[in-house]
DOVOPA-120453 format. One line per 2 residues: number of its first residue (from 0); their letters; for each residue x, z, y negated of C-alpha. Coordinates in steps of 0.5 Angstrom, whole numbers, plus 500, padded with zeros to 3 digits. Layout:
N
NUM> a> X Z Y | ...
END
This chain:
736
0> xx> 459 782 713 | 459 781 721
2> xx> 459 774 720 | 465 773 715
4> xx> 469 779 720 | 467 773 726
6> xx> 469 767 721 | 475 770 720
8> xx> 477 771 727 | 475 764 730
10> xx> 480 762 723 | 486 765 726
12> xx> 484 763 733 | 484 756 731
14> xx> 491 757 728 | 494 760 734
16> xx> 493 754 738 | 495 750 733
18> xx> 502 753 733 | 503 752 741
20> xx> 501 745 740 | 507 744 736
22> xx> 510 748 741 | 509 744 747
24> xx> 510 738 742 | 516 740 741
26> xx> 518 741 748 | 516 734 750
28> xx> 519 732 745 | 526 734 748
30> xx> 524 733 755 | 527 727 758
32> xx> 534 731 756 | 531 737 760
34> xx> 529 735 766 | 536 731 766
36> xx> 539 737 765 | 535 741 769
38> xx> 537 736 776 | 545 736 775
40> xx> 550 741 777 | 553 741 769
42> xx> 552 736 764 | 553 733 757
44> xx> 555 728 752 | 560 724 751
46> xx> 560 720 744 | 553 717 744
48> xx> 553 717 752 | 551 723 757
50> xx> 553 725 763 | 551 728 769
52> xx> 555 731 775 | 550 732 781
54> xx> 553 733 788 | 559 730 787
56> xx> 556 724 784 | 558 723 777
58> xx> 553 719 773 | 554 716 765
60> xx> 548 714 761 | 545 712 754
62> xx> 548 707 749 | 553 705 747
64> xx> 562 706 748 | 564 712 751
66> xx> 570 715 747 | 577 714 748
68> xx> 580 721 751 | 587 724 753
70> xx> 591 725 759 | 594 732 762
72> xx> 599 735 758 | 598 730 752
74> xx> 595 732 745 | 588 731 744
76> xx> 581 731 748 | 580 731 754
78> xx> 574 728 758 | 568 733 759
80> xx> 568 732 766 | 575 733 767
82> xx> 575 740 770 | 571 737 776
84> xx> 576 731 777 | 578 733 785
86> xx> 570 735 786 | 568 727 783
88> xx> 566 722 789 | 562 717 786
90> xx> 561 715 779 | 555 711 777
92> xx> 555 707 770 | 548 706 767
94> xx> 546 700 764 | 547 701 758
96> xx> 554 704 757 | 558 698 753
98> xx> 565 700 755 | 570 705 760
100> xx> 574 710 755 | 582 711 755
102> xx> 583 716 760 | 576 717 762
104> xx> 577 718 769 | 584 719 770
106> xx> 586 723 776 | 580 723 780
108> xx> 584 723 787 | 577 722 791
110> xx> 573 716 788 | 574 709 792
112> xx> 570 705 787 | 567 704 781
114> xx> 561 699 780 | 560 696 773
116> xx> 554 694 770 | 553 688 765
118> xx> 553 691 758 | 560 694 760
120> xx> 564 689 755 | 571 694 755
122> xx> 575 697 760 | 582 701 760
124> xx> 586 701 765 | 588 709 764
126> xx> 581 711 765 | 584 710 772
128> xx> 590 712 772 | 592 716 777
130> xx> 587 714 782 | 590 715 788
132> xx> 584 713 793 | 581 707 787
134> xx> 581 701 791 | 575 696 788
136> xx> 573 694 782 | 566 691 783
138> xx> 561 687 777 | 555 682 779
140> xx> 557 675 779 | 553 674 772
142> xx> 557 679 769 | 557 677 761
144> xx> 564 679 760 | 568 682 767
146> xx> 570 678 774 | 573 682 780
148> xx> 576 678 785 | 579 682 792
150> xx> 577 689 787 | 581 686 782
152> xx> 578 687 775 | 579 681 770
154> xx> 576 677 764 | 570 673 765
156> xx> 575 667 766 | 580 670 770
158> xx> 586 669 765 | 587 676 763
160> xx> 587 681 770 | 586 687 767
162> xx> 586 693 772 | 590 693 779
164> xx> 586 699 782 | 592 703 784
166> xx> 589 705 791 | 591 699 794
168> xx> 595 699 800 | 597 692 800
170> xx> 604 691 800 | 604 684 797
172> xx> 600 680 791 | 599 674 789
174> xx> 596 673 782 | 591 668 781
176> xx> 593 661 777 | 588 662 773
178> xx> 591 668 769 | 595 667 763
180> xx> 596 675 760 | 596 681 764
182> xx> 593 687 760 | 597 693 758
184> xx> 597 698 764 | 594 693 769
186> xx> 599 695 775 | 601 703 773
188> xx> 604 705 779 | 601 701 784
190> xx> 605 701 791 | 606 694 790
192> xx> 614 692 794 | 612 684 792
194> xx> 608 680 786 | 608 673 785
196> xx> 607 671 778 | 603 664 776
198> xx> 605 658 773 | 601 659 767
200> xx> 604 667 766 | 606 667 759
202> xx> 605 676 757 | 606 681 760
204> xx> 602 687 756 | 604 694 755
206> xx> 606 698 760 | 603 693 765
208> xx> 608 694 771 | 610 701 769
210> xx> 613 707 775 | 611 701 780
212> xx> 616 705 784 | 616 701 790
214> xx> 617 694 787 | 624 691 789
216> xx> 624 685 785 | 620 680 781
218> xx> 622 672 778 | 619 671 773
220> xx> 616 664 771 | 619 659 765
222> xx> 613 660 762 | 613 667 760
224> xx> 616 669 753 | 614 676 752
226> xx> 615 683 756 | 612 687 752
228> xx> 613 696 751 | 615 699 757
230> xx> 613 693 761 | 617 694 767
232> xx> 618 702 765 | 621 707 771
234> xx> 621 702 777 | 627 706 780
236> xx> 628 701 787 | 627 694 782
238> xx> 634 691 784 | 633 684 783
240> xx> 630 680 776 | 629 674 774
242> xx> 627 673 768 | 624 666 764
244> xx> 628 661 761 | 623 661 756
246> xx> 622 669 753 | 623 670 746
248> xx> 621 679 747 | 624 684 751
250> xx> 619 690 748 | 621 697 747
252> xx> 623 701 754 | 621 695 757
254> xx> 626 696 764 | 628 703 762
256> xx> 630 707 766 | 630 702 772
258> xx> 635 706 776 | 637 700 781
260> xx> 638 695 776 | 645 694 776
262> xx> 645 687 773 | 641 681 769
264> xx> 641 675 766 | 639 674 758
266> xx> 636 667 757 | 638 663 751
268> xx> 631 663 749 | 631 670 748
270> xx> 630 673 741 | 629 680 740
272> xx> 631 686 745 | 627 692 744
274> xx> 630 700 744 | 632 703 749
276> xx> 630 696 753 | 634 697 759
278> xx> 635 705 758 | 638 709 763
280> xx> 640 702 768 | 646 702 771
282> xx> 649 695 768 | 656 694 768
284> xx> 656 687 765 | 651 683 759
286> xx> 652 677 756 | 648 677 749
288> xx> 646 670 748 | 647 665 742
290> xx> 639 666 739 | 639 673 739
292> xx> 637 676 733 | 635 683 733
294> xx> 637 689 738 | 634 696 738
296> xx> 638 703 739 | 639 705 746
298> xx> 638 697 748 | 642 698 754
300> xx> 644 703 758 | 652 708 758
302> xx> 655 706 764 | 656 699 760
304> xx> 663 697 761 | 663 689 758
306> xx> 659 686 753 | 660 679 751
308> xx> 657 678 745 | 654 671 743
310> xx> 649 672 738 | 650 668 731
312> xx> 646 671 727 | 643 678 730
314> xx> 640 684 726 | 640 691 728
316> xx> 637 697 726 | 641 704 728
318> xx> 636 710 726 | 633 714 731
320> xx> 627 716 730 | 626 721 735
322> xx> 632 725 731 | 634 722 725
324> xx> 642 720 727 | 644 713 728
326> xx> 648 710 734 | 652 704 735
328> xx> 648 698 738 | 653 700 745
330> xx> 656 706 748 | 663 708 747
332> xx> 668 705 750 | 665 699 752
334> xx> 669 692 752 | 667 687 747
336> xx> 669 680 747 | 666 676 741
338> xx> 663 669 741 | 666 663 737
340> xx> 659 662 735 | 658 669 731
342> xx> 657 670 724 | 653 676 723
344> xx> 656 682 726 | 652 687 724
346> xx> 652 694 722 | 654 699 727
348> xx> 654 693 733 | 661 696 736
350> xx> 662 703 733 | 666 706 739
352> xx> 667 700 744 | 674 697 746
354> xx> 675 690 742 | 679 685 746
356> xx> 680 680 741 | 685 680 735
358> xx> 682 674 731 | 676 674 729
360> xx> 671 668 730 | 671 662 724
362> xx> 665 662 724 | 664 669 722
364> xx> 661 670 716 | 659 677 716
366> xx> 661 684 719 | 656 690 718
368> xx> 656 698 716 | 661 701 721
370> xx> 660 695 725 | 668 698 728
372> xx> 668 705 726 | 671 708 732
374> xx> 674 702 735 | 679 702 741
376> xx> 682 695 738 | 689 692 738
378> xx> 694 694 733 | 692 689 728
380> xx> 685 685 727 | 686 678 723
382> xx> 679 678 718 | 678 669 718
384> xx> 676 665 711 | 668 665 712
386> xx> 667 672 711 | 664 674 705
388> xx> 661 681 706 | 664 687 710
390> xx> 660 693 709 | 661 701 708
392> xx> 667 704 713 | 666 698 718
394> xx> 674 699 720 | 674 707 719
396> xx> 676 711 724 | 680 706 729
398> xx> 686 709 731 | 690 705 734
400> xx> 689 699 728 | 695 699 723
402> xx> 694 692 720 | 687 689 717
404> xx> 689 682 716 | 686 677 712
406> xx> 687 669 714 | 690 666 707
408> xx> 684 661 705 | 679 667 705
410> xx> 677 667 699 | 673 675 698
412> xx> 678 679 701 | 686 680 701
414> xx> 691 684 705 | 697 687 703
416> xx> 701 691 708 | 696 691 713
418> xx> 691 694 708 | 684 691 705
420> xx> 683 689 698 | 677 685 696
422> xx> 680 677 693 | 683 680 687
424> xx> 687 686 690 | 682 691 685
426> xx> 679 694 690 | 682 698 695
428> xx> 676 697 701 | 680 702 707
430> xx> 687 703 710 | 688 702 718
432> xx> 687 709 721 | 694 708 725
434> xx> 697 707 718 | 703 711 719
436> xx> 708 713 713 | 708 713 706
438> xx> 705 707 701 | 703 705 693
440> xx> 697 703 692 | 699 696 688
442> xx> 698 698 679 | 692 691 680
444> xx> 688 697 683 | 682 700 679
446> xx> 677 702 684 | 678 706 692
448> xx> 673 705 696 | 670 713 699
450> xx> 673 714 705 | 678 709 705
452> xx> 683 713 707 | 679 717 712
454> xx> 682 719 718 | 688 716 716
456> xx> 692 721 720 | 699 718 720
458> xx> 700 717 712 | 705 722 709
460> xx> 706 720 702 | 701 716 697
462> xx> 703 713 690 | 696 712 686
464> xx> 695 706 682 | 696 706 675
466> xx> 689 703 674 | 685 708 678
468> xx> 680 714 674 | 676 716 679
470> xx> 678 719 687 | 672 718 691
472> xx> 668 722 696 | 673 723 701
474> xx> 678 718 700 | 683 722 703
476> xx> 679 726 708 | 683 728 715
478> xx> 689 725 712 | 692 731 716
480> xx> 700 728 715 | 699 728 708
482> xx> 705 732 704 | 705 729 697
484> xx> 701 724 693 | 702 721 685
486> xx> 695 721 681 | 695 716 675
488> xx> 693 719 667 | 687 715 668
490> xx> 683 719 672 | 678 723 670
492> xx> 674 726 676 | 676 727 683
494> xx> 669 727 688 | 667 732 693
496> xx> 671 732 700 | 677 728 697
498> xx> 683 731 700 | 678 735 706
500> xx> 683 738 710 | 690 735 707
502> xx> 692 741 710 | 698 739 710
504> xx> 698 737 702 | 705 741 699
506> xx> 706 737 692 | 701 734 688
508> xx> 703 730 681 | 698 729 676
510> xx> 700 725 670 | 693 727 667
512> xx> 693 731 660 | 686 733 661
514> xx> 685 736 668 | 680 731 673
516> xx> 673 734 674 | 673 738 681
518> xx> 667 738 686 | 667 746 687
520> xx> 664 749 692 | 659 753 689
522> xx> 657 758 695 | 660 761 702
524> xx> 657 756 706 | 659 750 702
526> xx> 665 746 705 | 665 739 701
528> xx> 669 742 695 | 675 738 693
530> xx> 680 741 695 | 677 744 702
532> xx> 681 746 706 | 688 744 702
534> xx> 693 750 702 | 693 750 694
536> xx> 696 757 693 | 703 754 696
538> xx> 702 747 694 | 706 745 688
540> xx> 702 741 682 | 707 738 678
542> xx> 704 736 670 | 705 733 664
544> xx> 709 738 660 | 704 739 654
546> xx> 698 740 659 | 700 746 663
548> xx> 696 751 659 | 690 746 661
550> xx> 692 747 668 | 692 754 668
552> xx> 686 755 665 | 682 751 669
554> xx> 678 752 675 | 681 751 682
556> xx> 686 747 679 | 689 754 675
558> xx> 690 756 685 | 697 752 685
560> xx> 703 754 684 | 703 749 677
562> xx> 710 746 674 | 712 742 667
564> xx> 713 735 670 | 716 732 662
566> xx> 713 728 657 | 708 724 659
568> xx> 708 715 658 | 702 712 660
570> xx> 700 704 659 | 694 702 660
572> xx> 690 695 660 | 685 694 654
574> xx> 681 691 659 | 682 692 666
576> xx> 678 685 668 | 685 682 665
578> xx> 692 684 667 | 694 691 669
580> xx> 701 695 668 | 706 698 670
582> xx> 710 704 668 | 706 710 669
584> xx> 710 717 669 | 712 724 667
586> xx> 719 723 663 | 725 726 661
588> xx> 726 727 653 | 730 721 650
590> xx> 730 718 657 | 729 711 658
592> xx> 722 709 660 | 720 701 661
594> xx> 714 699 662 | 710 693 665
596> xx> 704 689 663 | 701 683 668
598> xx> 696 678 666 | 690 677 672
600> xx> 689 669 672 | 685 666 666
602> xx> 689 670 661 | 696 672 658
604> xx> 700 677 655 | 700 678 648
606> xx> 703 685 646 | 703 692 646
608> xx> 700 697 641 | 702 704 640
610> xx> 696 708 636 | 694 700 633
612> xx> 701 698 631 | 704 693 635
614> xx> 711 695 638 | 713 689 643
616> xx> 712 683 644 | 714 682 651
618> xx> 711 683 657 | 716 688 659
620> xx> 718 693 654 | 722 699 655
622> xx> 724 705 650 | 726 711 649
624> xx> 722 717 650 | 721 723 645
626> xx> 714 724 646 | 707 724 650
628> xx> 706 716 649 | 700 712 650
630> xx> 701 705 650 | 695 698 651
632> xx> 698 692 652 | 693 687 651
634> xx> 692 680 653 | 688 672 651
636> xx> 685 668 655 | 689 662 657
638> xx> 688 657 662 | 694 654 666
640> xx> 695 648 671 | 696 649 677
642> xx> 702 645 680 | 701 642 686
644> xx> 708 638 690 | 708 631 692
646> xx> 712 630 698 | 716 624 699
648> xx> 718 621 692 | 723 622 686
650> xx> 720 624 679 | 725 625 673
652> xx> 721 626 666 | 727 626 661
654> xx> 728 627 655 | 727 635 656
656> xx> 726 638 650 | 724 631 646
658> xx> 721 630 639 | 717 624 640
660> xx> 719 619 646 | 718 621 653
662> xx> 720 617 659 | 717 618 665
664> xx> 720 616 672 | 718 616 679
666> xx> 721 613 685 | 721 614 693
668> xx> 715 612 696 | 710 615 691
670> xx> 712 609 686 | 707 605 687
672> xx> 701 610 689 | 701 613 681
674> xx> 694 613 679 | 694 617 672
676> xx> 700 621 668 | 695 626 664
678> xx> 698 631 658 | 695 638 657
680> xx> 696 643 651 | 697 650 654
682> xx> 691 652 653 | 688 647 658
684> xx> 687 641 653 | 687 634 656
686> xx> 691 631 650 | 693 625 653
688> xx> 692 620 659 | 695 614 662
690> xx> 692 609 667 | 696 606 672
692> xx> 693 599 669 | 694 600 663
694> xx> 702 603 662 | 706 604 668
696> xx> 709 598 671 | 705 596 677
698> xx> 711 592 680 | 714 594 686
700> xx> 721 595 684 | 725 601 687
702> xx> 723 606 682 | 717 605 675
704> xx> 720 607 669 | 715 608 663
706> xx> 716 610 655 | 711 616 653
708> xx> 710 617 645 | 708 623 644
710> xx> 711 624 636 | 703 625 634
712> xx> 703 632 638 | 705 638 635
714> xx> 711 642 636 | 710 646 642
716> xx> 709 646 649 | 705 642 653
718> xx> 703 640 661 | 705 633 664
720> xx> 701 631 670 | 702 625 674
722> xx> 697 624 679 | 698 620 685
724> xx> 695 618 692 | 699 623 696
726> xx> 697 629 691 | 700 632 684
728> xx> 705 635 680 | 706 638 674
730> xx> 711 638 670 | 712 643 663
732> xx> 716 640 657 | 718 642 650
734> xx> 715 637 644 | 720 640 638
END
């Protein structure tokens, strides 16, 4: 029994030295990182690496890259060490260590130096941002990837400089020829007054010579083409810059806020300006050149007064993303002189500035979204041929514009009165704000463009077309002179904002049966209905008289002092796209009414019909009214000739009607030029030629007589064209 008991003991002893054998393992294995620890005033790791502050001495080991970190005030993660910044004297890079992260040792006033040993491949110039007593960079001569040269940091081959240290006192610099970029943040805030740039520069980085705050002046070699993001951002006593006759980029901020900068000259190279390039800059005066195709907001700084603008074909996006507006490619009030170069003038390029010129360019072909919106321009502005496109309310909103003129040979748009059409005079694109007076919308109208009376303060009186069925949002906004207006039978909806502060509005003439749909308001705080801001409870609305009771039972239009105007004729185009009429309105019983139907070219009038039933045969119809009457005139297709004059000749076609024998006669200078006589049916139909060589008389006498027979044609009316070297001319002539 004493043996086992003894057993026993020897057993639970041996177990006891087995476990703090694995304790002591356990500890050795753990060692190395204690004793480290155990000889540093603080530690930790950082990534894959560790570190340790002793004495002043910061000391970063282990394998691999260090992760990037923050600086003050940013969101993010901030370097372990950072809260022993100012106690850091000296930092040692182990071997080992592959790369320096961002802002790794940003702000550590009191280190000198910095040895780089051969597996750091990466550096980035914020690890010592704000270094203010950095002076040296140092890396054996056999480092793989980095070379220092007077304790500057570059790649291996000296043609990236990669980090100025920012303690350097010298007041002058000249970069090596071998570089041909300069790394991003390269210079920040270096105390640098002068910098010689090498021949063979072509990119400045990302904030590279950011808050240089001493530099005075730079000339930039021809073989730069890029300045990228905030390159040349706060330098606030750069005065004087030069740029390359070769950059095609100016990045983002790139001289923002270059509170000395008061004038400079874009090359012709240049493509793209970035946002807010030259932001917060006192310049007066820029020159955009020819091959400038895009420019950002904020591009230039608010005390800008003249811009010259040459781009031909130049894009610009005017959405802030900082807050969600959009801004004019210039500050109001600028004065913009366009170049005779220009095609594209983009969306909102001039919005608020002052246009000095009436005409615009020939070559343009284009005017962008609100590209004038708000402009202080001459009182009329000239739209040339080539333009094919103009965007939304591109002219909304210029006061002192009373007259948007259109050259006669454009073949998109057209003016009438100094107001806008597209080409066929269907489509209303806006009225001149500094319109004054009253005007009726011609009846070949069937669409407004929104807004196109916008802000049209001056305008008393307006008559709508016959052809309208929609008023669209706030067609009629801020017409505060606004006292009458005449609304067709064929609208059927009146968007949201359409009359927006007509506060002056006092007669209304609906010639509707049915009431247009309104947009209400639908609670306290919607003020987009209708009729906002419109005095409805004194405005008189005048309807047909069979539609009163309709008028008083519907919403918001039941609010006006509502009066029976007379029976109701209303005309309208079987299809708008082939004429249009005339002769919309509320009449008197047994009054005379007349009403007009105009074919579009490529069609003409045939009838007019009353429930199907023909009633008139002439384009001009008039009657007697004794009810509400809905008239459709109809129309065919029908191609025509188009006279074209010969001057310089005499040309008898004889006899007019005929029944067979034709003769033609043409005398003057044009009697030996005649190449072909040409007959047509009214439907455009050649039916007949005759060649110069074949039956006129090719004689130089004093005049050429020539006998046509047309006795197989039938009866009707036919087109005789005579086509000579100096032009054409058509002439209509009766067969019976």
């Amino acid at each position: 029994m004493k043996k086992i008991t003894n057993f026993k003991l020897r057993v639970t002893s041996y177990k006891l030295q087995v476990l703090l054998a694995a304790f002591v393992l356990s500890a050795f294995c753990f060692l190395p990182f204690s004793v480290f620890a155990q000889d540093c005033d603080d530690y930790g790791t950082t990534g894959p690496l560790e570190w340790c502050l002793k004495d002043g001495t910061l000391t970063i080991s282990g394998e691999g890259e260090m992760p990037d970190y923050v600086a003050d005030g940013q969101q993010g993660e901030m370097p372990p060490w950072s809260y022993y910044r100012e106690s850091i004297y000296t930092i040692i890079i182990e071997t080992g260590v592959q790369s320096i992260g961002k802002c790794a040792f940003h702000y550590t006033p009191n280190l000198p130096s910095i040895t780089l040993p051969n597996s750091v491949s990466k550096v980035e110039p914020s690890a010592f941002y704000q270094c203010s007593n950095f002076i040296s960079f140092n890396v054996a001569s056999d480092h793989n990837a980095l070379a220092t040269e007077n304790g500057v940091l570059f790649n291996k081959s000296k043609t990236t400089l990669i980090c100025f240290p920012v303690g350097k006192t010298d007041n002058s610099y000249i970069i090596p020829g071998s570089v041909t970029s300069i790394g991003k943040c390269a210079f920040t805030r270096c105390l640098l007054t002068s910098i010689t740039f090498p021949n063979n520069l072509t990119s400045i980085g990302r904030a590279a010579f950011q808050w240089c705050c001493y530099l005075t002046s730079v000339t930039l070699p021809n073989s730069v083409t890029n300045i990228d993001t905030m390159g040349f951002w706060g330098c606030i006593y750069l005065s004087s810059v030069t740029l390359s006759n070769s950059l095609t980029n100016i990045g983002r901020s790139a001289f923002a806020d270059c509170d000395s900068l008061s004038s400079i000259t874009l090359p012709n190279s240049l493509a793209s300006i970035g946002d807010a390039a030259f932001g917060g800059c006192p310049l007066t005066t820029i020159t955009i050149p020819e091959n400038v195709t895009s420019i950002g907001i904020y591009a230039f700084g608010s005390k800008l007064e003249t811009v010259n603008y040459n781009a031909i074909n130049c894009s610009y996006n005017p959405y802030s993303p900082d807050n969600g507006n959009l801004y004019s490619m210039f500050s109001n009030g600028v004065a913009v002189s366009i170049g005779d170069k220009v095609q594209v003038i983009p969306r909102y390029a001039f919005s608020g500035c002052n246009i000095s010129s009436t005409t615009l360019p020939n070559s343009l072909t284009s005017i962008g979204e609100r590209a004038f919106r708000s402009c202080h321009t001459a009182p009329s502005i000239t739209i040339p041929n080539g333009v094919t496109s103009i965007g939304e309310e591109a002219f909304l909103s210029c006061n002192n514009l009373t007259a948007i003129n259109v050259e006669n040979g454009n073949n998109a748009y057209s003016s009438d009165d100094g107001i806008l059409y597209n080409k066929a005079k269907t489509t209303l694109i806006v009225c001149p704000a500094g319109k004054f007076g009253s005007y009726d919308i011609p009846n070949s109208v069937t669409h407004i463009e929104k807004r196109a009376f916008d802000y049209c303060t001056g305008l008393s009186s307006i008559i709508l077309s016959n052809g309208i069925t929609e008023i669209d949002t706030s067609t009629f906004e801020t017409c505060y002179s606004l006292d009458s207006i005449t609304i067709p039978s064929g609208v059927a909806n009146i968007k949201a904002r359409a009359f927006w502060h007509c506060s002056k509005l006092a007669s209304i003439s609906c010639y509707a049966l049915t009431p247009p749909a309104l947009y209400i308001a639908n609670s306290p705080y919607d003020y987009d209905g209708t009729f906002e801001g419109v005095p409805i409870t004194t405005c008189v609305l005048t309807v047909p008289t069979s539609a009163v009771s309709l008028y008083q039972e519907a919403a918001v239009w039941k609010d006006f002092i509502i009066e029976a105007g007379g029976m109701l004729v209303y005309p309208k185009p079987v299809d708008p796209e082939q004429g249009f009429v005339n002769g919309n309105g509320l009449y008197n019983g047994k009054s005379t009414a007349t009403v007009e139907a105009i074919a579009h070219k490529g069609y003409r009038f045939v009838n007019w019909t009353k429930d199907g039933v023909v009633v008139s045969s002439n384009s001009s119809y008039s009657f007697t009214v004794t009810e509400d009457v809905e008239l459709v005139a109809h129309f065919e297709e029908y191609v025509g000739i188009d006279e074209l004059p010969i001057t310089n000749y005499e040309l008898r076609i004889y006899p007019n009607p005929t029944t067979g024998e034709l003769r033609i006669e043409v005398a003057g200078q044009a009697r030996n030029d005649v190449v072909n006589v040409e007959i047509f049916d009214i439907y455009g139909r050649q039916m007949s030629q005759i060649s110069h060589h074949c039956g006129l008389d090719p004689q130089p006498k004093s005049h050429i007589s020539n006998q046509i027979d047309i006795a197989h044609l039938p009866a009707g009316i036919y087109f005789v064209k005579i086509i000579t070297e100096a032009g054409e001319v058509v002439r209509k002539v009766v067969k019976e």
